[in-house]
C-alpha positions as CSV (number, residue, x, y, z in Angstrom):
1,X,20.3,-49.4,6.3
2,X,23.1,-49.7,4.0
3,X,21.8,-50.9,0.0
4,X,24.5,-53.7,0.1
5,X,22.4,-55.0,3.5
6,X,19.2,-54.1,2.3
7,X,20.1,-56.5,-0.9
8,X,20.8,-59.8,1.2
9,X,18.0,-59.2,3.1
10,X,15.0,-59.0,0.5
11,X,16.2,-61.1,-1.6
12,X,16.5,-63.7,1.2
13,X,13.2,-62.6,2.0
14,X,11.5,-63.2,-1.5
15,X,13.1,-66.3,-1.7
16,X,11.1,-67.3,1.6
17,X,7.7,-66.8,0.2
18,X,5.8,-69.9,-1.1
19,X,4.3,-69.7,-4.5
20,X,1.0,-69.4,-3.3
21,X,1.9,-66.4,-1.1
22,X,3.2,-64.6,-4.5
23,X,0.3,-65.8,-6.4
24,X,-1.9,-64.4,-3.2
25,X,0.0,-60.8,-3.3
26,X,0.5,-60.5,-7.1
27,X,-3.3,-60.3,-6.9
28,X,-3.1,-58.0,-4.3
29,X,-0.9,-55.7,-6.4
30,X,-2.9,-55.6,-9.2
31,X,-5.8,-54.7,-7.5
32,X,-3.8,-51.6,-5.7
33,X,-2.9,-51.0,-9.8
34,X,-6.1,-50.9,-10.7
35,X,-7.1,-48.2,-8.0
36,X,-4.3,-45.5,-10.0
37,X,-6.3,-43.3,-12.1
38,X,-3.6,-42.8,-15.6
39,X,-5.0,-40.4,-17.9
40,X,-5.7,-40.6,-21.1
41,X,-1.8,-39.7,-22.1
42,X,-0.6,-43.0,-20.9
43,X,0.6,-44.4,-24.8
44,X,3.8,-46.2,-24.1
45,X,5.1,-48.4,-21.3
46,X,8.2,-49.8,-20.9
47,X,7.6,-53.3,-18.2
48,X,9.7,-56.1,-17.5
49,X,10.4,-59.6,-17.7
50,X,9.8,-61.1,-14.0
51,X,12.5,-63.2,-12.8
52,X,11.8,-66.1,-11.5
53,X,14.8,-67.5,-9.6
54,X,14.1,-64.1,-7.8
55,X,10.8,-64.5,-6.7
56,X,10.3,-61.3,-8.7
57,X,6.2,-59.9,-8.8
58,X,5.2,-60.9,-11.9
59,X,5.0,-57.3,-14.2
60,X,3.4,-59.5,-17.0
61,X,0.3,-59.7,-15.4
62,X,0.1,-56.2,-14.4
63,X,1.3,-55.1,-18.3
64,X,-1.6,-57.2,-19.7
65,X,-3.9,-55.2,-17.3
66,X,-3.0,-52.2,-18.5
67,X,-2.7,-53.4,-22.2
68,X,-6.5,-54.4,-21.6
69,X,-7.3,-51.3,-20.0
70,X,-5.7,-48.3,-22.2
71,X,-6.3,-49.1,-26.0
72,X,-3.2,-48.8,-28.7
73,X,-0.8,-49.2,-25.8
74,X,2.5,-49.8,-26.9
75,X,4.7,-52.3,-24.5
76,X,8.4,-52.3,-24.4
77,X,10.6,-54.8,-22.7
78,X,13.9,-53.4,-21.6
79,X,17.3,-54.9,-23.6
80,X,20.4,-54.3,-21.8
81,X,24.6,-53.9,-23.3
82,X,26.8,-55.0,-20.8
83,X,29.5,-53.5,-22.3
84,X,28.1,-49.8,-22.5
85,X,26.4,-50.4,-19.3
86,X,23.4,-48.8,-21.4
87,X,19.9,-49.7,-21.8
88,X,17.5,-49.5,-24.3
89,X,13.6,-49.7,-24.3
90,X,12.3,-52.2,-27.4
91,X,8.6,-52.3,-28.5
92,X,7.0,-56.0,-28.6
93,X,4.0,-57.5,-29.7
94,X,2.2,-61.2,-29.3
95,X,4.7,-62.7,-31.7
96,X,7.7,-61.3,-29.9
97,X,10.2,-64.2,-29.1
98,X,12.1,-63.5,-26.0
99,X,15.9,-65.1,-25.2
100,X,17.8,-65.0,-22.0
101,X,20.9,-63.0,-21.9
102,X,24.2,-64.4,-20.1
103,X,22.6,-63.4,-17.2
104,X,19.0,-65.1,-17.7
105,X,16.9,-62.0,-18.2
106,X,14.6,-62.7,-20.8
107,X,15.2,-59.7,-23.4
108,X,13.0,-59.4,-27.0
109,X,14.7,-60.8,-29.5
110,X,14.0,-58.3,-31.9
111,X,12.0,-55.4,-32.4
112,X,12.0,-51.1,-32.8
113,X,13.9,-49.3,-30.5
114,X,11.4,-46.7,-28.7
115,X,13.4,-43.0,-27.3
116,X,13.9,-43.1,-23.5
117,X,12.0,-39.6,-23.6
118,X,9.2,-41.7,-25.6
119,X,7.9,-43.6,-22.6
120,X,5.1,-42.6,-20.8
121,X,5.0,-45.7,-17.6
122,X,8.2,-47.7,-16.9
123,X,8.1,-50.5,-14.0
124,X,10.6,-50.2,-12.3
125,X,12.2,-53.5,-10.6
126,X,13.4,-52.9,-6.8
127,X,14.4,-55.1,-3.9
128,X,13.3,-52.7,-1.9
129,X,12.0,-48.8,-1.1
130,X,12.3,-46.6,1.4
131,X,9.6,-44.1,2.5
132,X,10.5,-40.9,0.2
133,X,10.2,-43.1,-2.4
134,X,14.1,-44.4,-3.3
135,X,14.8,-47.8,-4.2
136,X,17.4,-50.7,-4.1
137,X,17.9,-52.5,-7.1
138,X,20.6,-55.4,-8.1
139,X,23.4,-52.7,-8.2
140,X,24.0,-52.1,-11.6
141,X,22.4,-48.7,-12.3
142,X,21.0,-49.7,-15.6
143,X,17.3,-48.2,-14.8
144,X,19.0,-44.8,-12.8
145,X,21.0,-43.8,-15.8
146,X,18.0,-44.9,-18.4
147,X,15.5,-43.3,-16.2
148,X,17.8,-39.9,-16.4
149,X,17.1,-40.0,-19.9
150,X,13.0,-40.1,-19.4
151,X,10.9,-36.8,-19.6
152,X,10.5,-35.3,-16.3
153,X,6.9,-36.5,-16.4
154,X,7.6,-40.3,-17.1
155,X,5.5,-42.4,-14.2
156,X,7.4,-44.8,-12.5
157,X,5.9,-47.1,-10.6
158,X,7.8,-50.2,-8.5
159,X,6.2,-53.0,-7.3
160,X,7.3,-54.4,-3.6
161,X,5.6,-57.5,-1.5
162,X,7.2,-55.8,1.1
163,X,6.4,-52.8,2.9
164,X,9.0,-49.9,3.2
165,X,12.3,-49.2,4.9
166,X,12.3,-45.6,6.9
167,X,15.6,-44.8,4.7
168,X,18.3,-45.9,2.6
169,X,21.1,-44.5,4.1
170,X,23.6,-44.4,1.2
171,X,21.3,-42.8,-1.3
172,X,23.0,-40.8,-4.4
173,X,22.8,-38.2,-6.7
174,X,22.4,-40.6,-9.2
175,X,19.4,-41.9,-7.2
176,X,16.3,-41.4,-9.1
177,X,13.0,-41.7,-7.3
178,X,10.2,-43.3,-8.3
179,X,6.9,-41.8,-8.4
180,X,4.5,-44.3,-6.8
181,X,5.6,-48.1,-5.1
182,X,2.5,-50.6,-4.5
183,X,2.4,-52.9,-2.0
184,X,0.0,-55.9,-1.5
185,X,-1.8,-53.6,1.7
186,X,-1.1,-49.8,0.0
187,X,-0.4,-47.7,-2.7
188,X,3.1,-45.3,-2.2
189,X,3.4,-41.6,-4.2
190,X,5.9,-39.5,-3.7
């Protein structure tokens, strides 16, 4: 399937699930995120804001796992430019007031700009994945170009209600895979 298809179908698809179905599997998820063993080199993590009018799986509770679970973890939200089409990673804390961008994506107001190649765990949002471990986004490339800028040994990890696809057909060189995709039944590496 083509990622244009793929798009209208999962988020069609999200947007079917009742609340307590997402509550039920972002449970689920977290419990598949607790069976990854992350070594003791796991400092800075770059999540993201859940969107709601997308049925997104919510990343903050997953983040505050792992902010509970790895000590001195730093958590960065990602901000976006537009304009540039670039993306930058941006280091929050409990005080850390959050505003919506034109396109209602909660970004941190404020706060230190954290290197690309700094990151050690990025969520990665996804629509869906397909089985060598490729994913569809919303289409903008923002993550693909910022995750080009990671150290080879970043972890990327997606989160999916939704099992995978066999293949997206038009994959690109611009493509980057992701290293692991959980699922409410299974945890993905590739």
């Amino acid at each position: 399937m083509f990622k244009k298809d793929l798009r209208i179908i999962y988020k069609k698809k999200r947007l079917e699930l009742s609340t307590t179905e997402r509550m039920k599997m972002d449970d689920l998820l977290l419990i598949q995120l607790q069976n990854i063993a992350f070594d003791n080199n796991i400092e800075v993590l770059m999540s993201y804001w859940p969107l709601e009018h997308h049925n997104e799986m919510n990343t903050l509770l997953y983040t505050r796992y792992l902010e509970h679970s790895i000590p001195n973890l730093k958590v960065a939200f990602p901000v976006v430019d537009f304009e540039t089409k670039e993306m930058q990673a941006i280091v929050v804390h409990d005080e850390t007031d959050f505003v919506e961008n034109k396109y209602g994506i909660p970004e941190p107001e404020e706060g230190a700009k954290i290197e690309a190649e700094d990151l050690d765990l990025v969520f990665v949002p996804l629509l869906a994945f397909d089985k060598e471990g490729f994913r569809v986004g919303y289409g903008k490339g923002f993550y693909d170009r910022f995750l080009k800028k990671c150290r080879k040994d970043v972890i990327t990890i997606g989160f999916s209600y939704f099992e995978p696809i066999d293949k997206i057909e038009d994959r690109n060189q611009f493509d980057v895979p992701l290293n692991y995709c959980i699922t409410p039944e299974k945890i993905y590496e590739f």
